[in-house]
One Martini backbone bead per residue (centre of mass of N, CA, C, O) as a GRO file, in nm:
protein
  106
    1UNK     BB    1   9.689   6.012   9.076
    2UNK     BB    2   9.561   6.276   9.165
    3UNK     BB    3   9.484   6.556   9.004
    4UNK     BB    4   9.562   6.918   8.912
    5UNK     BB    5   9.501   7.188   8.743
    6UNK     BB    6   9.467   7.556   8.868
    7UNK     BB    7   9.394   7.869   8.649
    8UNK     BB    8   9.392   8.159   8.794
    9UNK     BB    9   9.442   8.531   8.735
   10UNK     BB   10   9.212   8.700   8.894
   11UNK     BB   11   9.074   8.483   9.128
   12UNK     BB   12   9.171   8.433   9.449
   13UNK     BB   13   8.942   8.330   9.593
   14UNK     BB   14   8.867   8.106   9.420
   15UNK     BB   15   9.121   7.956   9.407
   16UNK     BB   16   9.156   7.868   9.704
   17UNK     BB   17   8.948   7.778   9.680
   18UNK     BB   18   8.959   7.488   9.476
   19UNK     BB   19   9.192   7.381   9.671
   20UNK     BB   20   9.069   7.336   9.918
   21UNK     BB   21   8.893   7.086   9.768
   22UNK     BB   22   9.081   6.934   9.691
   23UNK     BB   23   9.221   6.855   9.965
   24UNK     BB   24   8.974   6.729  10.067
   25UNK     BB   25   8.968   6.517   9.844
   26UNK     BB   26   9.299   6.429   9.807
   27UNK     BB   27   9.403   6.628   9.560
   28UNK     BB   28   9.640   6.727   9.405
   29UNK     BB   29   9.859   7.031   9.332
   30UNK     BB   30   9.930   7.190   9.044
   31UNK     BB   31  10.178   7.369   8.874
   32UNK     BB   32  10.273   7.598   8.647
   33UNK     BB   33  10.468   7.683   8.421
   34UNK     BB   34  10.553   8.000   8.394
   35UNK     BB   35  10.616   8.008   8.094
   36UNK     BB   36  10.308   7.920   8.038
   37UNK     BB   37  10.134   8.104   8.243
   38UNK     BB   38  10.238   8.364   8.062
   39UNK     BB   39  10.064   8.280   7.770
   40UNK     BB   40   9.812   8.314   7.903
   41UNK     BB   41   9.574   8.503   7.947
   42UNK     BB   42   9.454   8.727   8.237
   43UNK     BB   43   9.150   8.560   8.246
   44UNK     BB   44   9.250   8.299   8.251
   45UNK     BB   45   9.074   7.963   8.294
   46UNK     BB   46   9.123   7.659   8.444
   47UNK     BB   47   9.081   7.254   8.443
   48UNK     BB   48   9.268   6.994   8.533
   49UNK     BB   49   9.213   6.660   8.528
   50UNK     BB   50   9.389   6.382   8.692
   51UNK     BB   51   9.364   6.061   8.771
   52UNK     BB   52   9.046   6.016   8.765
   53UNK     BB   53   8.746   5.895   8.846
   54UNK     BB   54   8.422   5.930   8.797
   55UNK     BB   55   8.379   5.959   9.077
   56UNK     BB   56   8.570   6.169   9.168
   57UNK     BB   57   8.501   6.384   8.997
   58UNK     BB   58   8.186   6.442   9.056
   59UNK     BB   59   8.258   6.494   9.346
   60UNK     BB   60   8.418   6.761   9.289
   61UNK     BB   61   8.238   6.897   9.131
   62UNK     BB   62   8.037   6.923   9.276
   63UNK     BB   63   8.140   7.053   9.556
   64UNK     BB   64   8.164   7.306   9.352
   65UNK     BB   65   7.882   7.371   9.325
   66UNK     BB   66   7.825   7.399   9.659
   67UNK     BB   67   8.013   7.649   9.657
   68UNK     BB   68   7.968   7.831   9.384
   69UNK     BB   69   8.133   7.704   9.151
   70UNK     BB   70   8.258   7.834   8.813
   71UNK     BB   71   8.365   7.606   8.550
   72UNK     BB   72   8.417   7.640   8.218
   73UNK     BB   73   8.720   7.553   8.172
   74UNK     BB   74   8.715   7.214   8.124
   75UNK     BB   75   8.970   6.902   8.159
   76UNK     BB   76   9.062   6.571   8.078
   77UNK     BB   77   9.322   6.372   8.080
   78UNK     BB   78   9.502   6.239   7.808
   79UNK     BB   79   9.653   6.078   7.523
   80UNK     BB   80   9.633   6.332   7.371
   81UNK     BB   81   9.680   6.617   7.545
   82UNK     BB   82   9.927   6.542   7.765
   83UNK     BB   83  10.151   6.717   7.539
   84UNK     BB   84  10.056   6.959   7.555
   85UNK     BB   85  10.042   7.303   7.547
   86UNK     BB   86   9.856   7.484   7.750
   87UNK     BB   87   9.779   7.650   7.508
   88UNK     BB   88   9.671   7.425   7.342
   89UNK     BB   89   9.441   7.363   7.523
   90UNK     BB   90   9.313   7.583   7.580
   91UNK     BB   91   9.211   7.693   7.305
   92UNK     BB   92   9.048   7.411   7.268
   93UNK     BB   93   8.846   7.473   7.468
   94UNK     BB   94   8.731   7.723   7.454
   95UNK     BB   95   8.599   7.612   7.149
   96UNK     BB   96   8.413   7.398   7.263
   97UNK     BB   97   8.278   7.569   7.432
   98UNK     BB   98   8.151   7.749   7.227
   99UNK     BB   99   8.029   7.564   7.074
  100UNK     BB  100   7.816   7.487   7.292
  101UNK     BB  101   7.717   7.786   7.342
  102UNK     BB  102   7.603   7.825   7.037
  103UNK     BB  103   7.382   7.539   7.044
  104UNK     BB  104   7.214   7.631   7.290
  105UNK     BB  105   7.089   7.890   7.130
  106UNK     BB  106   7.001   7.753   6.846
   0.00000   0.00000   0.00000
């Protein structure tokens, strides 16, 4: 089954318009546990796709293009990261986007 997890706290207008796209694609929406969610800092952003094809996936990742939307810290669910704490997959990806954007500048 497609899902998503998409934790904007900062930005309603944006959380809306990602939920509504993915509802255009058929792809559930997650919410996380309050628990974890108040674990993340104040303006953390993350996009969590899990269950879908890679085509279904560009797809989504597009559409959210067209319409103006990025988001930089995103990953698919894996068997590695599938039982991580939020927080514990939250700072892996950040870890990985800075360090891609710093391979970019150098």
């Amino acid at each position: 089954m497609k899902r998503i997890l998409y934790i904007n706290k900062k930005d309603m207008d944006k959380l809306i318009k990602v939920k509504s796209i993915a509802f255009l694609n058929k792809i559930k929406i997650e919410t996380p546990e309050d628990a974890e969610d108040v674990s993340l800092p104040e303006d953390a952003e993350i996009l969590i796709m899990k269950g879908m094809t890679r085509s279904e996936m560009e797809k989504f990742l597009s559409d959210l293009r067209k319409k103006g939307i990025r988001i930089a810290l995103k990953c698919i669910e894996t068997e590695t990261n599938r039982d991580w704490p939020l927080q514990k997959l939250y700072e892996e990806i950040k870890k990985e986007h800075e360090s891609l954007e710093k391979s970019r500048i150098d």
